[in-house]
N, C-alpha and C positions, 0 to 999 in steps of 0.2 A: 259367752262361748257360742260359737256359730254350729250351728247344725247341718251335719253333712248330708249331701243332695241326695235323692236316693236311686240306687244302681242306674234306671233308664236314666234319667238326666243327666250326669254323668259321660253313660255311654252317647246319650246324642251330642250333648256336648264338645265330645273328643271328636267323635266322628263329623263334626260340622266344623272341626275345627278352630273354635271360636277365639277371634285373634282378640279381644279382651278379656279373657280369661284365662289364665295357666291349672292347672287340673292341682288340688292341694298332694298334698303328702298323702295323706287318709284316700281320698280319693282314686290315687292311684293306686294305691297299695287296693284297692278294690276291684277296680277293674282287671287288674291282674290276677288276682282272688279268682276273678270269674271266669276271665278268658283261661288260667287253669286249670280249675274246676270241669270246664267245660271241656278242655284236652283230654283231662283223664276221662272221662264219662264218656269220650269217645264223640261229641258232639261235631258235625262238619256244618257248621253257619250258615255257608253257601245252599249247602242244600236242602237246610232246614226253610230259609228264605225261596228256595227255587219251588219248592214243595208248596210253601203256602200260597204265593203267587199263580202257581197254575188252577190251587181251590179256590182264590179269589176271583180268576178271571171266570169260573164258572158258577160262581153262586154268588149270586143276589142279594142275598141273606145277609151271609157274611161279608161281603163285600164293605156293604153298607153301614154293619157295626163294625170296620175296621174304620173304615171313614171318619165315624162317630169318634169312636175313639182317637182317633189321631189329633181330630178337630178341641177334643177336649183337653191332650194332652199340650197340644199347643197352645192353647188358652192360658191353662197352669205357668207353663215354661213365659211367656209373655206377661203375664201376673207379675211374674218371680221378677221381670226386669225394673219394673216400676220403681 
């Protein structure tokens, strides 16, 4: 039994559109889970992203551990291809 990817992966995944991969059944049925979830909760994406972006572009800090982060999460995801 394969083990399903979890949420971020997923969502990068669809969002990169990855032309050898089709999103499973499970899978989808998640990401629509989410982007629900997130409707009702009231959540607008765009500005949750426009919001972080203008704290990134002023701290340093953060910046830096988003960087980090990115750089590891792409590591994982490149792992997974092998």
């Amino acid at each position: 039994m394969t083990r399903p990817l979890p949420l971020w992966q997923i969502l990068v995944r669809s969002l990169q559109n990855a032309p050898d991969r089709d999103l499973t059944c499970d899978e989808c049925f998640a990401v629509l889970e989410y982007l629900a979830d997130s409707a009702v909760a009231g959540a607008d994406p765009d500005r949750l992203r426009r919001s972080a972006r203008r704290h990134l572009a002023h701290c340093p800090d953060c910046r830096e551990h988003h960087l980090r982060r990115l750089r590891e999460l792409e590591a994982q995801v490149e792992g997974g291809r092998d």
